[in-house]
C-alpha positions in Angstrom: -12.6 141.2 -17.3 -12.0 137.8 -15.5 -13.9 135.6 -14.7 -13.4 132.3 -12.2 -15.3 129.2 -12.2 -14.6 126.5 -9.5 -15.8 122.9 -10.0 -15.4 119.8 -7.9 -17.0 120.9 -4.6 -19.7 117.8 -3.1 -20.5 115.8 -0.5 -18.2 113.4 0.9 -17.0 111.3 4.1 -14.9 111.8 6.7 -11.8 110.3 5.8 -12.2 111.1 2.1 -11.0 113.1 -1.0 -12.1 115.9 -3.1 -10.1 117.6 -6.0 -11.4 121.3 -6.9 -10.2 123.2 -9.8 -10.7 127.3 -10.8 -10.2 128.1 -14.5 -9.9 131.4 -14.9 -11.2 133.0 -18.5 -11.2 136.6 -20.0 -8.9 138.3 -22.2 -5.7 140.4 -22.3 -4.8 139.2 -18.6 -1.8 136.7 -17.1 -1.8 135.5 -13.8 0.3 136.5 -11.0 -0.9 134.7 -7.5 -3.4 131.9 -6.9 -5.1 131.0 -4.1 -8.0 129.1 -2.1 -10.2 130.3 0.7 -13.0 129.0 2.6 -15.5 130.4 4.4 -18.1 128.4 6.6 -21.2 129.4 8.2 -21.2 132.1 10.7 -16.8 132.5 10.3 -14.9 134.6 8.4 -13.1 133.8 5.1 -10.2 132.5 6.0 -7.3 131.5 3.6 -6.2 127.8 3.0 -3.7 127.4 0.2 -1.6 129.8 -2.5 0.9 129.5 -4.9 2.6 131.6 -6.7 3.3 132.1 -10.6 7.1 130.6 -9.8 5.8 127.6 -8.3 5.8 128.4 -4.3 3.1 127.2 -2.0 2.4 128.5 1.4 -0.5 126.5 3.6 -2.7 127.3 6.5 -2.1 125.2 9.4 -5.6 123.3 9.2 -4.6 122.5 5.5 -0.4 121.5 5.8 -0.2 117.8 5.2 -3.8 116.9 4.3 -4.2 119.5 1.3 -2.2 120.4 -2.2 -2.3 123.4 -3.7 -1.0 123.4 -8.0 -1.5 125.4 -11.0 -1.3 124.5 -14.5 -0.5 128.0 -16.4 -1.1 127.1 -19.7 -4.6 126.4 -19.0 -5.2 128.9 -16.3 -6.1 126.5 -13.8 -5.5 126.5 -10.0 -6.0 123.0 -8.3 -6.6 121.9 -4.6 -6.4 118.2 -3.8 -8.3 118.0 -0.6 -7.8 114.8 1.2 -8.2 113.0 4.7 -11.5 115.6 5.2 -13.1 116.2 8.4 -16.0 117.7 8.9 -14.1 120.9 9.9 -13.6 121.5 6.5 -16.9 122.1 5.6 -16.9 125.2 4.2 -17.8 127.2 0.6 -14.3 127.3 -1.2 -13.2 130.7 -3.4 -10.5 130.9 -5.6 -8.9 133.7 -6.0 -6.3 135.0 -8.7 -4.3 137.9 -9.0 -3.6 138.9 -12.2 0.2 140.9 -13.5 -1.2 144.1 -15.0 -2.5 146.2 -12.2 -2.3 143.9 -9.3 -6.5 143.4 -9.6 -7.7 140.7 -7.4 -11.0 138.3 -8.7 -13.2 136.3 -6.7 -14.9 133.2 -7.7 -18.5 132.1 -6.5 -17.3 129.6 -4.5 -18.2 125.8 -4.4 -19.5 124.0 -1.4 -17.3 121.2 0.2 -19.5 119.6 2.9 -18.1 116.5 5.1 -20.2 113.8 7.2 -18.7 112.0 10.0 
């Protein structure tokens, strides 16, 4: 029914930036919540960033300061500007939407964020 797509995942430097984006495509849905995940080798999935379809944005520790979380509802689009990495972050990022009818949660495939020191 939905279907998410993230982009902008790579490798980069300690110290430097990355900007991912989800679009989210389908018919006969809107969006509720957005969010981002991350999930590295050998640890759980663990929850970075949301925001929801009013605007608020709630941050894991690891990301408050360092990471951005936005949405652009027109285009379906959830965003996270990623900067001042560390290789901690390394880590295959999910978005994940919740759409209004239903409450139904979709996964994305993930993109891989890796960071050298």
């Amino acid at each position: 029914q939905v279907r998410l797509v993230e982009f902008g995942g790579g490798l980069v430097q300690a110290g430097g930036s990355l900007k991912l984006s989800c679009a989210a495509s389908g018919s006969g849905f809107s969006i509720n919540a957005m969010a981002w995940y991350r999930q590295a080798p050998g640890k759980q999935r663990e929850l970075v960033a949301t925001v929801t379809s009013g605007g608020t944005t709630n941050y894991a520790d690891s990301a408050k300061g360092r990471f951005t979380i936005s949405r652009d509802n027109a285009k379906n689009t959830v965003y996270l500007q990623m900067n001042s990495l560390a290789p901690e972050d390394t880590a295959v990022y999910y978005c994940w939407v919740q759409v209004v009818r239903g409450g139904y949660i979709y996964w994305g495939h993930g993109t891989q964020v890796t960071v050298s020191s």
